[in-house]
C-alpha positions as CSV (number, residue, x, y, z in Angstrom):
1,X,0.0,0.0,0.0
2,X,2.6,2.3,0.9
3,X,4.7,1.6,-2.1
4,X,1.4,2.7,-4.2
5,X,2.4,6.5,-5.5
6,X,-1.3,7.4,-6.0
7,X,-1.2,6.8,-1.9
8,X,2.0,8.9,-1.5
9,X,0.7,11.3,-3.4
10,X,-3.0,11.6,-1.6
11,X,-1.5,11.4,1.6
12,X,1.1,14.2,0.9
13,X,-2.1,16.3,-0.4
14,X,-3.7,16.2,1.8
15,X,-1.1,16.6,4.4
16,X,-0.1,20.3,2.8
17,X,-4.2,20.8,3.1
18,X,-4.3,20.3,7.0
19,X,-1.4,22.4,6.7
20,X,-2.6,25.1,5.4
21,X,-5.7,25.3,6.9
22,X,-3.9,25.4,9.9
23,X,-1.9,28.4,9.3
24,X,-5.1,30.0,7.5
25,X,-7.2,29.5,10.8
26,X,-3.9,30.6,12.8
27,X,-4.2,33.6,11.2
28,X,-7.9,34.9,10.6
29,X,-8.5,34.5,13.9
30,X,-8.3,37.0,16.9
31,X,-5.1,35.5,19.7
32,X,-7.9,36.1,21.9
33,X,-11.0,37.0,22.0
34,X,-12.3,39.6,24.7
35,X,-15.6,40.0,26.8
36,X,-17.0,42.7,26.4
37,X,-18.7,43.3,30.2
38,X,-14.1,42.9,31.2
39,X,-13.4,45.9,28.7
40,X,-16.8,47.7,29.8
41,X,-15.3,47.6,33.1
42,X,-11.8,48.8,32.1
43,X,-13.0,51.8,30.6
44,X,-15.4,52.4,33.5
45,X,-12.3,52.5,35.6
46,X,-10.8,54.3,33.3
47,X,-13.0,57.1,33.1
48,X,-13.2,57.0,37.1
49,X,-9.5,57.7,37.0
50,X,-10.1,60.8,35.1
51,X,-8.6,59.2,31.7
52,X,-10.3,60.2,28.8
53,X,-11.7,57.6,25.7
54,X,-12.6,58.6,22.0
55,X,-16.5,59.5,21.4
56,X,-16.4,55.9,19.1
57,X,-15.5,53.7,21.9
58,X,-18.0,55.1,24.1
59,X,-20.9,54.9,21.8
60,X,-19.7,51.4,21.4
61,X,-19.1,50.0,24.7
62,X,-22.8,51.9,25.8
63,X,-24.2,50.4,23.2
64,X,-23.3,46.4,24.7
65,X,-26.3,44.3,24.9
66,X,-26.4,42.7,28.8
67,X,-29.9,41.0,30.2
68,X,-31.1,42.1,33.4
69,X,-30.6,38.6,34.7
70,X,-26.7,38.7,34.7
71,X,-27.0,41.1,37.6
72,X,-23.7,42.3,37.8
73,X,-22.7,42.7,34.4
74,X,-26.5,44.6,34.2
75,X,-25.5,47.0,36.8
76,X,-22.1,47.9,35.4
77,X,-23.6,49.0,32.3
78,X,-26.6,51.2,33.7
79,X,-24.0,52.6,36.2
80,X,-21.9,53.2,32.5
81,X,-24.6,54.6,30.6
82,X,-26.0,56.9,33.3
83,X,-22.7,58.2,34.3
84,X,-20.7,58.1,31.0
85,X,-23.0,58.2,28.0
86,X,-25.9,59.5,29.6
87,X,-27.4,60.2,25.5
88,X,-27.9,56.0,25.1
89,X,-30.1,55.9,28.0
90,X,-33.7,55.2,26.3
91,X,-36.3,56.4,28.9
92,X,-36.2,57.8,32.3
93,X,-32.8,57.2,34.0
94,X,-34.8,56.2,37.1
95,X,-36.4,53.2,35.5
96,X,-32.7,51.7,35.5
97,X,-32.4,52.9,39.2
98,X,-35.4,50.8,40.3
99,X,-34.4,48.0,38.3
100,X,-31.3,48.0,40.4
101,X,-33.2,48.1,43.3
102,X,-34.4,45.0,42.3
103,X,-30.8,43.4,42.1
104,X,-29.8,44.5,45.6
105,X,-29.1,40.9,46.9
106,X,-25.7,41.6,44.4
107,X,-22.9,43.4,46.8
108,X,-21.8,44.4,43.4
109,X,-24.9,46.1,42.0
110,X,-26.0,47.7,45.6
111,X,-21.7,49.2,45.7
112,X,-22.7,50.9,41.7
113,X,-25.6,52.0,43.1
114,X,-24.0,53.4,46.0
115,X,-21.6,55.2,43.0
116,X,-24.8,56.6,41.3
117,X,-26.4,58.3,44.6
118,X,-23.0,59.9,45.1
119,X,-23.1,61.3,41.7
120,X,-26.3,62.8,42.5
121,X,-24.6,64.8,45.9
122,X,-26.2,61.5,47.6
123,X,-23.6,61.2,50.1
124,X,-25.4,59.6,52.9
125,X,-27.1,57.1,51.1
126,X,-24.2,56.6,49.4
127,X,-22.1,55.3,52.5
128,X,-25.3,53.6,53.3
129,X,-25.4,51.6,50.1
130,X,-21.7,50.7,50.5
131,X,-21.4,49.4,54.4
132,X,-24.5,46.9,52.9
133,X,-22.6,46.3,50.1
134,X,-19.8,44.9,52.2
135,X,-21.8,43.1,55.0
136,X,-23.1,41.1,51.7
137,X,-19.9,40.8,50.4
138,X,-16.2,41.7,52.2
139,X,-14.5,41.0,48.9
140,X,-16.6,43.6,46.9
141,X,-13.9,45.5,45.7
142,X,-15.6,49.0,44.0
143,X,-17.5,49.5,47.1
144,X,-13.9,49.6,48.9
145,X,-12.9,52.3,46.5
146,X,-15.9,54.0,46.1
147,X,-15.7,54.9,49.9
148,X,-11.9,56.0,49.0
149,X,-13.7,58.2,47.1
150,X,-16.4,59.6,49.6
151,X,-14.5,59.7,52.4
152,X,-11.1,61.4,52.2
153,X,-9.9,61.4,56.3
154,X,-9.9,57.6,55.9
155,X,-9.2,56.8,52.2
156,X,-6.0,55.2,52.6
157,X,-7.7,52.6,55.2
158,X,-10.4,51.7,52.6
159,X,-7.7,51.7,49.7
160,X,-6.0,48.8,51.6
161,X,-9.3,46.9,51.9
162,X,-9.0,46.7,48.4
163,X,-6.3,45.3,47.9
164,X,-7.4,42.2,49.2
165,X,-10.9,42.4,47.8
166,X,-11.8,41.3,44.0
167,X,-11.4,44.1,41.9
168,X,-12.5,44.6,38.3
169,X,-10.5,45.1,35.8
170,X,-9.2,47.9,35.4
171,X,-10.1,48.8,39.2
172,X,-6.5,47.9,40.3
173,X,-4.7,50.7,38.4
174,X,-7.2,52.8,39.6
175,X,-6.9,51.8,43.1
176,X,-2.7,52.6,42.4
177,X,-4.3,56.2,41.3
178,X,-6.2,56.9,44.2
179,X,-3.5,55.4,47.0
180,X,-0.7,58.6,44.8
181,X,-3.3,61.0,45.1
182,X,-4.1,59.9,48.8
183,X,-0.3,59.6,49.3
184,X,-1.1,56.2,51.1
185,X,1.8,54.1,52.3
């Protein structure tokens, strides 16, 4: 059999076909592809850090389709879009604000509420939102570094917190930001 050219020859086709479509499919696709609620959140904590992003990138990242039931990744985005590209918010901005009432058994989404209330000179309830945030959830990191923010006498205390809660990404070199400008140890 092996002695057969036709075989040799079949065989070495279709070898250099594998081949190829190897290297074709090595090369049309992405090295990785990335999730779209992980860059949401980078340029959330980008934009919290005072960094600017192009109009484009805005637009696109508000305009990310997320359900209601993934919780989290639901109240990142309404926290996005009401803070950050208020102009994609269809309807009243405090249809979104109940709906995240509804989600308050999420540390997460209670800690971006807490965010939105302090956007609106909501300091009170604010700090409110955030100590529930972390008696649901110690390791909720933005409610760490959403107190840095609100409370400047003890900023550095809450900036450590954080450093051994779970922080988004891009919340970590934001959290490096805030300990400079704190000038925390």
């Amino acid at each position: 059999m092996w002695r057969n050219p036709k075989w040799l020859l079949w065989l070495g086709s279709a070898l250099l076909v594998l081949v190829g479509l190897w290297g074709l499919r090595r090369t049309t696709l992405p090295q990785r592809l990335t999730d779209p609620i992980a860059e949401l959140s980078e340029a959330f904590w980008r934009l919290e850090a005072g960094q600017d992003l192009p109009a484009s990138e805005k637009a696109r990242l508000a305009a990310l389709p997320v359900s209601d039931t993934a919780q989290r990744a639901y109240a990142l985005v309404v926290m996005y879009r009401l803070l950050y590209a208020p102009e994609t918010v269809e309807g009243p901005p405090m249809l979104y604000i109940q709906r995240l009432q509804q989600l308050r058994e999420d540390a997460w989404a209670v800690a971006y509420l807490a965010r939105l209330a302090a956007h609106t000179g909501q300091t009170e309830k604010a700090l409110l939102y955030l100590h529930q945030a972390l008696e649901k959830d110690s390791t909720c990191g933005p409610a760490y570094l959403f107190l840095a923010q609100l409370q400047a006498d003890s900023a550095c205390y809450w900036i450590e917190r954080a450093a051994t809660a779970t922080l988004p990404p891009g919340a970590a070199t934001y959290r490096e930001k805030l300990k400079a400008q704190h000038r925390c140890s």
